[in-house]
Biopython code that builds the backbone (N, CA, C, O; Angstrom):
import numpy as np
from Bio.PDB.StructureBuilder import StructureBuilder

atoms = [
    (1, "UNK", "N", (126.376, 67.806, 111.147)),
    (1, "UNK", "CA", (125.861, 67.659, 109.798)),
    (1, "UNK", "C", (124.333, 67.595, 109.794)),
    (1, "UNK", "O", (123.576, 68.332, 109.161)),
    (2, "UNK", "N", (123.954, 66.406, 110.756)),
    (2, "UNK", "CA", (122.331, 66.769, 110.828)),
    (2, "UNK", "C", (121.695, 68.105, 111.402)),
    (2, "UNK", "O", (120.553, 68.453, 111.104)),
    (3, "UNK", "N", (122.265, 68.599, 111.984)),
    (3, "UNK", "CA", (121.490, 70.487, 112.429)),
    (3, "UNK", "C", (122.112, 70.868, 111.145)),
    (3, "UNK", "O", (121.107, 71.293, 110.573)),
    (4, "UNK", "N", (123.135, 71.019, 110.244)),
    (4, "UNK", "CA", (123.222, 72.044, 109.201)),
    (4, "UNK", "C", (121.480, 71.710, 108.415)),
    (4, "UNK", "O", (120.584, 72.544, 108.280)),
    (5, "UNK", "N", (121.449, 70.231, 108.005)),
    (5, "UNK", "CA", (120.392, 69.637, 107.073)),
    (5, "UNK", "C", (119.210, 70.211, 107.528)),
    (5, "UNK", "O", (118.496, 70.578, 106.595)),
    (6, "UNK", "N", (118.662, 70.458, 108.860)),
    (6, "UNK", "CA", (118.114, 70.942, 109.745)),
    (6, "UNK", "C", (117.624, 72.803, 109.256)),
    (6, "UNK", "O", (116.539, 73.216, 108.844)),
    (7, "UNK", "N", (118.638, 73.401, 109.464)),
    (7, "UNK", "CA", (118.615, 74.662, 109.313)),
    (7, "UNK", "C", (118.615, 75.237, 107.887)),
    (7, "UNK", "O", (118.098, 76.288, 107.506)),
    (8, "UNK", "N", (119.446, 74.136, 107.036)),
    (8, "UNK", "CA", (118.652, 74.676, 105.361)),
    (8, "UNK", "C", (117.097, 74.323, 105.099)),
    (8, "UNK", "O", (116.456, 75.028, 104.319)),
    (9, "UNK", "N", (116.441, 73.129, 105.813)),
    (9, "UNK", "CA", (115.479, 73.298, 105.419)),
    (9, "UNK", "C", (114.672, 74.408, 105.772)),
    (9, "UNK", "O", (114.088, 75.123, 104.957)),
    (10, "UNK", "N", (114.653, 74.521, 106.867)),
    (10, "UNK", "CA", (113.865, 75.856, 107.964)),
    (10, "UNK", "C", (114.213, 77.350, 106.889)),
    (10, "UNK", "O", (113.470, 78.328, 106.800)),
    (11, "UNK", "N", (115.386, 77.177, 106.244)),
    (11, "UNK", "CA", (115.890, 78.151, 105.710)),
    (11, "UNK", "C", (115.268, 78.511, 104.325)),
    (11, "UNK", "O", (114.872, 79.638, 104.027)),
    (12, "UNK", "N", (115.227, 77.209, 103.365)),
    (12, "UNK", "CA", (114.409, 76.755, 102.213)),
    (12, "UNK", "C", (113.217, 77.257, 102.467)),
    (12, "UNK", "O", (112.800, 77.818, 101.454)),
    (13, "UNK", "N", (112.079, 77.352, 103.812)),
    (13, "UNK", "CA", (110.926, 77.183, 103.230)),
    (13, "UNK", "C", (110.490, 77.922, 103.888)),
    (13, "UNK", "O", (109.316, 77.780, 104.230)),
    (14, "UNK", "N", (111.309, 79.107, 104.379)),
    (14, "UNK", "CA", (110.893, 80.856, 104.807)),
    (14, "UNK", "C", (111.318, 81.414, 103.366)),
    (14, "UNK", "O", (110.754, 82.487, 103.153)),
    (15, "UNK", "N", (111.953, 81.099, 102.558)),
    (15, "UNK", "CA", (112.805, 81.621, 101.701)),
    (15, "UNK", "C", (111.535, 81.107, 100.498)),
    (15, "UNK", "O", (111.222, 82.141, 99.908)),
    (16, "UNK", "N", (110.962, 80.281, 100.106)),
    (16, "UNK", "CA", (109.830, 79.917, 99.678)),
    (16, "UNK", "C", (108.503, 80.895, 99.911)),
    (16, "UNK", "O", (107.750, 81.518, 99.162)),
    (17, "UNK", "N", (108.617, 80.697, 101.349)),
    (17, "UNK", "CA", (107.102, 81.275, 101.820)),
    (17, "UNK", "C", (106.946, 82.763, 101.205)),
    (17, "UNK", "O", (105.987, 83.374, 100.733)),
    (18, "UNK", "N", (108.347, 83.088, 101.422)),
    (18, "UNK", "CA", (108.525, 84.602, 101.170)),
    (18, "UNK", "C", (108.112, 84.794, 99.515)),
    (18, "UNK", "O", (107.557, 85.690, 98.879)),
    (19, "UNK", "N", (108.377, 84.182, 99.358)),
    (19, "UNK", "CA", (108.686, 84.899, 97.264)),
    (19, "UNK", "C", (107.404, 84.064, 96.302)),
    (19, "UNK", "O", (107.407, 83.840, 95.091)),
    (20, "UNK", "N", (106.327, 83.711, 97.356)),
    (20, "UNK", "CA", (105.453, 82.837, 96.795)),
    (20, "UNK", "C", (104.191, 84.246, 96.673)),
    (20, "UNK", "O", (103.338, 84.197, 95.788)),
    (21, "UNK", "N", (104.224, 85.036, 97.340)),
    (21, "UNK", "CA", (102.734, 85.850, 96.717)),
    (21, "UNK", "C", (103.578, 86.296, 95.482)),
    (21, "UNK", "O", (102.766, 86.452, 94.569)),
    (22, "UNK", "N", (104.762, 86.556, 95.064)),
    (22, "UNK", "CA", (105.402, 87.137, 94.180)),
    (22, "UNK", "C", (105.195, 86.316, 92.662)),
    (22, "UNK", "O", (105.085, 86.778, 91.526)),
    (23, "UNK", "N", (105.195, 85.078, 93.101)),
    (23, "UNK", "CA", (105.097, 84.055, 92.050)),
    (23, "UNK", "C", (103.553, 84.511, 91.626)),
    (23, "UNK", "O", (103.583, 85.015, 90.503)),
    (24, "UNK", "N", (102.291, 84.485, 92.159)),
    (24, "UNK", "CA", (101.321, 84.518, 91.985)),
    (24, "UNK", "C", (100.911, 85.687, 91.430)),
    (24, "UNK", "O", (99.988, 85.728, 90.618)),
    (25, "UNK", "N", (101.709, 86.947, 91.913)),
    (25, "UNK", "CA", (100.774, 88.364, 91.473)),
    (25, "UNK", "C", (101.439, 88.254, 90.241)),
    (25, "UNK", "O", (102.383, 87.515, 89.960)),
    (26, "UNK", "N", (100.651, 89.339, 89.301)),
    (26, "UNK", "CA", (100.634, 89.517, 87.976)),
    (26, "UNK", "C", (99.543, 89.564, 87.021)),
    (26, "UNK", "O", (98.429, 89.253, 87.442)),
    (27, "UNK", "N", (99.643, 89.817, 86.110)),
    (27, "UNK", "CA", (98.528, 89.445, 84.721)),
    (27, "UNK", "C", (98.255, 88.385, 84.740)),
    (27, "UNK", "O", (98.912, 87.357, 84.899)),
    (28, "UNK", "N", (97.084, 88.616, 84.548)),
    (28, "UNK", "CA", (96.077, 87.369, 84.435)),
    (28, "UNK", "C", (95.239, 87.518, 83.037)),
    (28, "UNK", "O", (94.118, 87.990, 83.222)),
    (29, "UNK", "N", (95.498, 87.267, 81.926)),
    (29, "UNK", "CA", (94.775, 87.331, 80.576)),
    (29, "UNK", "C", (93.920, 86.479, 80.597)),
    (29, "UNK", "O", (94.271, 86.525, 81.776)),
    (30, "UNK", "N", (93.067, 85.658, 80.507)),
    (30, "UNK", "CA", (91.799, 85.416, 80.245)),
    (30, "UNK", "C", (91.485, 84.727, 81.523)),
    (30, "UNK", "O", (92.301, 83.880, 81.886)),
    (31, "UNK", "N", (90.520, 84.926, 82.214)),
    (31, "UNK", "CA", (89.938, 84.007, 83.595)),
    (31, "UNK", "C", (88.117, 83.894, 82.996)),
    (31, "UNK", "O", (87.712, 84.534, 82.026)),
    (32, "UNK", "N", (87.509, 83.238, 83.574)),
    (32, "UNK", "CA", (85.939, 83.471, 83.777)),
    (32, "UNK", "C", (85.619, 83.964, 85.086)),
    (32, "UNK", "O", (86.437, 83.930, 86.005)),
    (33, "UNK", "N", (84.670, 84.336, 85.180)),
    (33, "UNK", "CA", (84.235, 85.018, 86.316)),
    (33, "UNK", "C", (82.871, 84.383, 86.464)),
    (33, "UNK", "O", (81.935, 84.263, 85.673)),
    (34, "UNK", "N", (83.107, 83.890, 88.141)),
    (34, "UNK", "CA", (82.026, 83.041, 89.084)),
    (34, "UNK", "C", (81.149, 83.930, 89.251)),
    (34, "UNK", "O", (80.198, 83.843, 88.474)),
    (35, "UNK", "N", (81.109, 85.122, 90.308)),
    (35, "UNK", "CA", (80.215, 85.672, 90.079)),
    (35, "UNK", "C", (80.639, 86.705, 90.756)),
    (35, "UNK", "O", (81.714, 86.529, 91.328)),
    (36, "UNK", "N", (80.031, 87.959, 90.903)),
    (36, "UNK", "CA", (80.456, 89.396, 91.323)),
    (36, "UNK", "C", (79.285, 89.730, 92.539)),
    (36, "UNK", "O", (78.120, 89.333, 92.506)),
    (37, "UNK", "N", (79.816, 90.440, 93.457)),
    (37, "UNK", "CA", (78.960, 91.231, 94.481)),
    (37, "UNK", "C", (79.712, 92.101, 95.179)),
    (37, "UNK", "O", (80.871, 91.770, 95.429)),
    (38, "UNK", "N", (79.114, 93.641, 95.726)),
    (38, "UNK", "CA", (79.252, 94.461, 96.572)),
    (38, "UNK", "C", (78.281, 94.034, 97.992)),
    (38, "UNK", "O", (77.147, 94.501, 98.094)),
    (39, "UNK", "N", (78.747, 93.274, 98.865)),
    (39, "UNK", "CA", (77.978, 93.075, 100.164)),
    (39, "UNK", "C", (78.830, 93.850, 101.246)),
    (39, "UNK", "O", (79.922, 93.290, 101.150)),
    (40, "UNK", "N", (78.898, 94.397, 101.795)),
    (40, "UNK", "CA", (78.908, 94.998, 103.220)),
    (40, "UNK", "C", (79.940, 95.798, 102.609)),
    (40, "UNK", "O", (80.915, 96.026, 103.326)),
    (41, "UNK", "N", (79.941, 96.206, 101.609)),
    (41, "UNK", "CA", (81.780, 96.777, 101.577)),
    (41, "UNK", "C", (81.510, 98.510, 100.966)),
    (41, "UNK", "O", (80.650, 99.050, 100.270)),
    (42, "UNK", "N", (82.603, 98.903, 101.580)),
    (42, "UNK", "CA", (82.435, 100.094, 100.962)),
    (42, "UNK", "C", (81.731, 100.886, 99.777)),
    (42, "UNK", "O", (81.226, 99.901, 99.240)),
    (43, "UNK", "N", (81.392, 101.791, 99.100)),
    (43, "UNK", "CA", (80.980, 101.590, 97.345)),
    (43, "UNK", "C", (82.223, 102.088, 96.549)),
    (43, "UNK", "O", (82.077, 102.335, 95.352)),
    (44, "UNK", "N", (83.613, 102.272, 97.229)),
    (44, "UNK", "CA", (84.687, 102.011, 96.417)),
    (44, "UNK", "C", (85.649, 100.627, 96.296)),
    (44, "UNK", "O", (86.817, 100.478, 95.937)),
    (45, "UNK", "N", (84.442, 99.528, 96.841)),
    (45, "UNK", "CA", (84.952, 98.372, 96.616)),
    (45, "UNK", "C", (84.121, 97.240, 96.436)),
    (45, "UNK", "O", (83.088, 97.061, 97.080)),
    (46, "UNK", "N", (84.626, 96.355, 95.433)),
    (46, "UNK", "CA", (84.159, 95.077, 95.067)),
    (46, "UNK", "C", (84.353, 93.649, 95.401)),
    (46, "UNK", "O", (85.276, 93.595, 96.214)),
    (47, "UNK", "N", (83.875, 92.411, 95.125)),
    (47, "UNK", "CA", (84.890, 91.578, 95.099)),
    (47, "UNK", "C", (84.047, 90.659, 94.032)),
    (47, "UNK", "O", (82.842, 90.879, 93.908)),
    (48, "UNK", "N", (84.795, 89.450, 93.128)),
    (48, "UNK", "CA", (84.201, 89.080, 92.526)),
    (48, "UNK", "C", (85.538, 87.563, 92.365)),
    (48, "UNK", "O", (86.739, 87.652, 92.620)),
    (49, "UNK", "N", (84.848, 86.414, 91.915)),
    (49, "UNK", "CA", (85.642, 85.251, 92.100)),
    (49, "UNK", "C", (85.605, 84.505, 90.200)),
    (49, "UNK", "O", (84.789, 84.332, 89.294)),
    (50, "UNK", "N", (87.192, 84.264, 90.509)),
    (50, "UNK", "CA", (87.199, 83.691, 89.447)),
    (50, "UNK", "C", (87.529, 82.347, 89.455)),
    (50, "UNK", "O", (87.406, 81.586, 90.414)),
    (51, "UNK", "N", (88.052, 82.018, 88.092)),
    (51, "UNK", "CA", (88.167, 80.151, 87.851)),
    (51, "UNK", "C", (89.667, 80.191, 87.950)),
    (51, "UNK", "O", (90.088, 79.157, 87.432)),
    (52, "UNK", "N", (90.606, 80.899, 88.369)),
    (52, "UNK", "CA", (91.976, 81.394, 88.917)),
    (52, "UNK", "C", (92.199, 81.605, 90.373)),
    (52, "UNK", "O", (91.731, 82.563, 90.987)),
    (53, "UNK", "N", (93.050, 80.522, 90.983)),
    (53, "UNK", "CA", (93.732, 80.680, 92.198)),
    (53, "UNK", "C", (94.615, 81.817, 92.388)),
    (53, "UNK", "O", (95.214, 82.235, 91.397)),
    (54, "UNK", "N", (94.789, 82.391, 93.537)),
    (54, "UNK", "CA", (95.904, 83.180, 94.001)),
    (54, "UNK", "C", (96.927, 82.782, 95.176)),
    (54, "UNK", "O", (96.682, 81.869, 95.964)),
    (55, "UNK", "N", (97.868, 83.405, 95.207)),
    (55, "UNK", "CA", (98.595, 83.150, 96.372)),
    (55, "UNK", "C", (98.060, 83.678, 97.786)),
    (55, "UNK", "O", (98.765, 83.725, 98.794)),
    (56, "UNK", "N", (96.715, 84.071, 97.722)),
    (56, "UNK", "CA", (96.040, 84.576, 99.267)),
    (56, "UNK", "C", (95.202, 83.228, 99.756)),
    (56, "UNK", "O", (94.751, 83.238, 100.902)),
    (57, "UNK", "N", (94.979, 82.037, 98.886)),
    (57, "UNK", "CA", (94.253, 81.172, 99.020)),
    (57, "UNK", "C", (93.464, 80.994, 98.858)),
    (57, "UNK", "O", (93.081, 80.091, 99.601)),
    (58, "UNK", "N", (92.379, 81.488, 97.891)),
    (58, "UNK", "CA", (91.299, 81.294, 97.005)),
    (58, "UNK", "C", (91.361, 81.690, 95.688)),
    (58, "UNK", "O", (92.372, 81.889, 95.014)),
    (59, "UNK", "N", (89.647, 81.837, 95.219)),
    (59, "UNK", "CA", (89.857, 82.679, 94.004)),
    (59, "UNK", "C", (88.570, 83.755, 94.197)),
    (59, "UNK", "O", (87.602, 83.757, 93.437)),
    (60, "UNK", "N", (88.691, 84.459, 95.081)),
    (60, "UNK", "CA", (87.899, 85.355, 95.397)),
    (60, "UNK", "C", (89.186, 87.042, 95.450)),
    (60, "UNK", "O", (90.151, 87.230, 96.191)),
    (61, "UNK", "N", (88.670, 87.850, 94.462)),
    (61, "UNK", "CA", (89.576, 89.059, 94.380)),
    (61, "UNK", "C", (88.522, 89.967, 94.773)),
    (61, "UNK", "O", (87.294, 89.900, 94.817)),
    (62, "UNK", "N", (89.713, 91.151, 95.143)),
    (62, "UNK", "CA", (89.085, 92.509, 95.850)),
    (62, "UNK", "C", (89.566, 93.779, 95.080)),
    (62, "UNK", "O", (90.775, 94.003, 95.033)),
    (63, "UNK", "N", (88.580, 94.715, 94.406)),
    (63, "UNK", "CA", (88.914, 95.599, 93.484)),
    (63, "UNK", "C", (88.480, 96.830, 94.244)),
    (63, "UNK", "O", (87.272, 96.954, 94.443)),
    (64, "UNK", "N", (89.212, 97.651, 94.644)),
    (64, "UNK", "CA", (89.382, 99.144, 95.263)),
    (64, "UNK", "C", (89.871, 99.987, 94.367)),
    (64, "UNK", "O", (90.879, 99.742, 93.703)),
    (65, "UNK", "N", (88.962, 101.403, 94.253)),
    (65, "UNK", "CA", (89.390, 102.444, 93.281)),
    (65, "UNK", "C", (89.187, 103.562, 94.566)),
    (65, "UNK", "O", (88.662, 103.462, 95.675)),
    (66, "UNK", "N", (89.756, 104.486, 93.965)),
    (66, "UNK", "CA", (89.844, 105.650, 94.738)),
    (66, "UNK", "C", (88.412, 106.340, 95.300)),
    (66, "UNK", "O", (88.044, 106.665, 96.429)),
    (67, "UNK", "N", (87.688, 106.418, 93.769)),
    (67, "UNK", "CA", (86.425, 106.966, 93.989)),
    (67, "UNK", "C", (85.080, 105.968, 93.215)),
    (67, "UNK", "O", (85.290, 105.064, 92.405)),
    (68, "UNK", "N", (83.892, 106.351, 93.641)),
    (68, "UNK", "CA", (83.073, 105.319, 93.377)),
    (68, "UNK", "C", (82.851, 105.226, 92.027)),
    (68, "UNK", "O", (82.793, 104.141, 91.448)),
    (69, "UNK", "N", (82.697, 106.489, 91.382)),
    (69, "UNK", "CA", (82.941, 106.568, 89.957)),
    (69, "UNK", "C", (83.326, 105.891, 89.078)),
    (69, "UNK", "O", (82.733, 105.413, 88.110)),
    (70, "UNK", "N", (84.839, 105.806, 89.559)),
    (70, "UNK", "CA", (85.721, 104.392, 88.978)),
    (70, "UNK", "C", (85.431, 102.782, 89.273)),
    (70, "UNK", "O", (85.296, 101.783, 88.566)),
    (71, "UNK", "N", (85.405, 103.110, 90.911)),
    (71, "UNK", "CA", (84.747, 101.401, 90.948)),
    (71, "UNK", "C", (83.260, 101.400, 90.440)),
    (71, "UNK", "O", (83.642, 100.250, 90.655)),
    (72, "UNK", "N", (82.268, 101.465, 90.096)),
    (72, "UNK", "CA", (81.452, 101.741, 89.323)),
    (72, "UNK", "C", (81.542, 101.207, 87.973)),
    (72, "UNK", "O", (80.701, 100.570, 87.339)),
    (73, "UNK", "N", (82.858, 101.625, 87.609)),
    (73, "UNK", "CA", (83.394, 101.467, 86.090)),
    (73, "UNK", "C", (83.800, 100.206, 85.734)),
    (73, "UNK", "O", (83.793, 99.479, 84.740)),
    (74, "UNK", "N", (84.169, 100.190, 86.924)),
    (74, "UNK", "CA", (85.483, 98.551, 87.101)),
    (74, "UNK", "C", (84.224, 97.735, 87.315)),
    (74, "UNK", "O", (84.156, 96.828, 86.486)),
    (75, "UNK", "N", (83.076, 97.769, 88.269)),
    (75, "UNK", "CA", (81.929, 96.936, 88.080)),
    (75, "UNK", "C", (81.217, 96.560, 87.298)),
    (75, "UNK", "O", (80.681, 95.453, 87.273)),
    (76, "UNK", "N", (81.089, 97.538, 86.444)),
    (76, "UNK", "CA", (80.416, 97.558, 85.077)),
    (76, "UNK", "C", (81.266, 96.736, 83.957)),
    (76, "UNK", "O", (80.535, 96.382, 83.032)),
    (77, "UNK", "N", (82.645, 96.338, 83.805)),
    (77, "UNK", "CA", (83.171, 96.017, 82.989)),
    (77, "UNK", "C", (82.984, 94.205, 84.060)),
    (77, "UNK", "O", (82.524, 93.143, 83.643)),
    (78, "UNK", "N", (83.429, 94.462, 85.160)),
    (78, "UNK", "CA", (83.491, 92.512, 85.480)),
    (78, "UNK", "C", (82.308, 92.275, 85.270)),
    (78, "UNK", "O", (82.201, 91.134, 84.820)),
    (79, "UNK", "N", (80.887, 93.028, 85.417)),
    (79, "UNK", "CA", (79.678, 92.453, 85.648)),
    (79, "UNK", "C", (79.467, 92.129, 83.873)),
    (79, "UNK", "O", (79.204, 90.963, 83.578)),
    (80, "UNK", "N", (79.562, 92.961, 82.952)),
    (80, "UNK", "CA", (79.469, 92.861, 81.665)),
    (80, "UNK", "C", (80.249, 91.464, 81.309)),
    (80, "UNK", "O", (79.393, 90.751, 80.785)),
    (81, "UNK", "N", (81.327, 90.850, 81.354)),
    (81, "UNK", "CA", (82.073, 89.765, 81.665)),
    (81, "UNK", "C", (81.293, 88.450, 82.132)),
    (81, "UNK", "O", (81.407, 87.260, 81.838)),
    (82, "UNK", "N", (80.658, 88.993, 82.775)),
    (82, "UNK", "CA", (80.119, 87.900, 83.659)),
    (82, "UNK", "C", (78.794, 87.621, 83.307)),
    (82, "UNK", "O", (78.380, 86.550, 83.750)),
    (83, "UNK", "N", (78.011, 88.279, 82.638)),
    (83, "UNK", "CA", (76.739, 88.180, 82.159)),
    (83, "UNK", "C", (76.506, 88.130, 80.890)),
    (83, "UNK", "O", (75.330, 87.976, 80.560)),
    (84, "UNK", "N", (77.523, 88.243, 79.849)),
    (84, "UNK", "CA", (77.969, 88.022, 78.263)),
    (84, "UNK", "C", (78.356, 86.688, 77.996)),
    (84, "UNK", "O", (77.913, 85.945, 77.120)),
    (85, "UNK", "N", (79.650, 86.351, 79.249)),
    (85, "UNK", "CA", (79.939, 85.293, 79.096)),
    (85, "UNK", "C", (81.231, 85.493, 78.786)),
    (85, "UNK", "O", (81.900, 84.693, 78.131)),
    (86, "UNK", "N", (81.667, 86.636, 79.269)),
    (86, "UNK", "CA", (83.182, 86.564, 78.078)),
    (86, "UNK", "C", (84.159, 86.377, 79.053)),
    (86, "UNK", "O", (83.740, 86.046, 80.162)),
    (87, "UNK", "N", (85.925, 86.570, 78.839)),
    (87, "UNK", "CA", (86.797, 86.618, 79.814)),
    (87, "UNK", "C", (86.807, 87.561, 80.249)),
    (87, "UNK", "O", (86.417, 88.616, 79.748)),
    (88, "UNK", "N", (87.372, 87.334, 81.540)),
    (88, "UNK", "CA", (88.029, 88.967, 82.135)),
    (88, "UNK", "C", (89.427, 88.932, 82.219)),
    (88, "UNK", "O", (89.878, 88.067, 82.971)),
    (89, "UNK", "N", (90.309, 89.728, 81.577)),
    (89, "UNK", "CA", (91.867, 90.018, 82.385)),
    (89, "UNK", "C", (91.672, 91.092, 83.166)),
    (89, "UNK", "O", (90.929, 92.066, 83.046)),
    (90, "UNK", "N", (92.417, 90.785, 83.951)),
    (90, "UNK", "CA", (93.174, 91.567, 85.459)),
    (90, "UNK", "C", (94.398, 91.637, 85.848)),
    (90, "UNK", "O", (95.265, 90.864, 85.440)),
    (91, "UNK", "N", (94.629, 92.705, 86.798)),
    (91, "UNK", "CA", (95.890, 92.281, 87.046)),
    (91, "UNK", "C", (96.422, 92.261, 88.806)),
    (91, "UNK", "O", (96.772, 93.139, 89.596)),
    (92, "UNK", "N", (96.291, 91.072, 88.866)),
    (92, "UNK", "CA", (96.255, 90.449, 90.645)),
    (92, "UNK", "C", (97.633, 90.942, 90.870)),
    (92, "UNK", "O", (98.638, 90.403, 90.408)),
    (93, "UNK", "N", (97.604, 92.537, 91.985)),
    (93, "UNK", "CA", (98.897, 92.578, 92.512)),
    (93, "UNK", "C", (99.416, 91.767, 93.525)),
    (93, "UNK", "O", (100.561, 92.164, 93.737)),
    (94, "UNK", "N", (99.177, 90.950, 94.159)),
    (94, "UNK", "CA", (99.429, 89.909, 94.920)),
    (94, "UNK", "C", (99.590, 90.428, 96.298)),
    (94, "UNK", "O", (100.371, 89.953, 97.123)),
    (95, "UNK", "N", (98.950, 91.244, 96.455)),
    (95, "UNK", "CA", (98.690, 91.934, 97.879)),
    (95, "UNK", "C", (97.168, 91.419, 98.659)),
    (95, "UNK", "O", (96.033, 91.834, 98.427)),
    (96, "UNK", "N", (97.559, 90.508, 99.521)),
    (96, "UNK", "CA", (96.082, 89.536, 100.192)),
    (96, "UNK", "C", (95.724, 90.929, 101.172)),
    (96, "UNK", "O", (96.430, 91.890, 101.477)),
    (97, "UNK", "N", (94.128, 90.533, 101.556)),
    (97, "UNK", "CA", (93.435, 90.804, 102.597)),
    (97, "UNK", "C", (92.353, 90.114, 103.021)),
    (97, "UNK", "O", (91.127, 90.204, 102.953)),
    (98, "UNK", "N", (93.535, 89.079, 103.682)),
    (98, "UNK", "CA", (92.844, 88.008, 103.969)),
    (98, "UNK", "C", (93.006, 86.696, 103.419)),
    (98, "UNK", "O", (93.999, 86.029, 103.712)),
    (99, "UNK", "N", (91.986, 86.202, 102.532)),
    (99, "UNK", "CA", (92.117, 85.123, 101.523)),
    (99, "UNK", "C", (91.461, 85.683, 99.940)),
    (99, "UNK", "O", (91.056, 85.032, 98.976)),
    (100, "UNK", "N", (91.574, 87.287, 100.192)),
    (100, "UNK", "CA", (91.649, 88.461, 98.859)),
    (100, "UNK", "C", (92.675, 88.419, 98.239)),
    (100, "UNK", "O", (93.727, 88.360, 98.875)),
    (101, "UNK", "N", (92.694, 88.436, 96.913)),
    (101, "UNK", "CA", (94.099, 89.276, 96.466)),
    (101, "UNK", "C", (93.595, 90.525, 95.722)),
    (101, "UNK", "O", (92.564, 90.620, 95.057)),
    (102, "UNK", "N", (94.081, 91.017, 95.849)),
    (102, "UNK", "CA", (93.937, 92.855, 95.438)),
    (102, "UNK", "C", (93.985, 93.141, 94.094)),
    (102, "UNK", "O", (95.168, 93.004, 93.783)),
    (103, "UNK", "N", (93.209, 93.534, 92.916)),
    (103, "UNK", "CA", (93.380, 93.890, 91.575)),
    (103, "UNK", "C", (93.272, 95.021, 91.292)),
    (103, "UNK", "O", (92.360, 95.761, 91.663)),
    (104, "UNK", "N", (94.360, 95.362, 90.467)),
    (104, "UNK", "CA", (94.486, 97.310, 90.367)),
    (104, "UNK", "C", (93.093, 97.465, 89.203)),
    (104, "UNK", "O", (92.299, 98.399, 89.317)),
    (105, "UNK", "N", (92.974, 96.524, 88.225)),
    (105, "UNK", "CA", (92.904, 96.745, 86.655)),
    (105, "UNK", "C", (91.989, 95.397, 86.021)),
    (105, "UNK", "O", (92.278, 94.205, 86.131)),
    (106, "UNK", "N", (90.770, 96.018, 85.310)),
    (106, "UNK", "CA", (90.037, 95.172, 84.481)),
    (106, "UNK", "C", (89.577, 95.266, 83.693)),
    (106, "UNK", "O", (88.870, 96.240, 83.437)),
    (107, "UNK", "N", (89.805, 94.085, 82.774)),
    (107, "UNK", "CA", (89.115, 94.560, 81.147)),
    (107, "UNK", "C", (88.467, 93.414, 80.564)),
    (107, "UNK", "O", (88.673, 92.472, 81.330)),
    (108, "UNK", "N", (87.737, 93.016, 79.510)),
    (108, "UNK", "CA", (86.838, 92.391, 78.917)),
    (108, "UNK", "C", (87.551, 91.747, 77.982)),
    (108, "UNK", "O", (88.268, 92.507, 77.331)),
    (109, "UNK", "N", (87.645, 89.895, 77.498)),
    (109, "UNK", "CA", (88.636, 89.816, 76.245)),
    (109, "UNK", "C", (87.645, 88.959, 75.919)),
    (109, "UNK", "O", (86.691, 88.766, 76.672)),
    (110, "UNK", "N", (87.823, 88.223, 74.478)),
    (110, "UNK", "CA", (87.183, 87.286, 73.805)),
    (110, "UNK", "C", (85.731, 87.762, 74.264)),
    (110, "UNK", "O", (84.732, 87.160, 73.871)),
]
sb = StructureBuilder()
sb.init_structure("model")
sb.init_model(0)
sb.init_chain("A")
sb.init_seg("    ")
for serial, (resi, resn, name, xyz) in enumerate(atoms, 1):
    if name == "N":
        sb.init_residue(resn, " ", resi, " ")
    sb.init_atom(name, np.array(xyz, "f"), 0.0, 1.0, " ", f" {name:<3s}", serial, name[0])
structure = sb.get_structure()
């Protein structure tokens, strides 16, 4: 009886671990934004931190577009956000790199 008690927990909290970036990714409708920078990173990528935790373990997100064009675009809308004062939604696919979580999508609210 005590190894069954044993092995549900072990069982419980892989079974947890697992379905917890799942809990976290998603829409995110209004956050503020800490502050934004491109340092060492590609110019089809960003990262910029908000007042929103993720399941990667911070609140520092990473925005990758195909071409610079677009991230460009996507910079221009968090940096506008961030220097207006307004919210940003996103949408945190819950894919870490690192203590990143990955955002496909950003837009400007309030």
């Amino acid at each position: 009886a005590a190894l069954y008690g044993v092995i549900m927990k072990i069982f419980l909290r892989f079974f947890l671990l697992g379905i917890s970036s799942q809990v976290f990714a998603g829409d995110v409708g209004s956050s503020v934004v800490n502050f934004v920078y491109q340092r060492d990173l590609p110019d089809t990528e960003f990262e910029f931190s908000s007042n929103i935790s993720h399941g990667c373990g911070s609140s520092l997100y990473r925005v990758s577009s195909f071409t610079p064009i677009v991230a460009n675009r996507k910079f221009s809308v968090v940096l506008t956000a961030f220097t207006a004062g307004k919210n940003l939604a996103f949408h945190d696919t819950g894919v870490c790199e690192g203590d990143r979580s990955i955002v496909s999508w950003v837009r400007v609210t309030n």
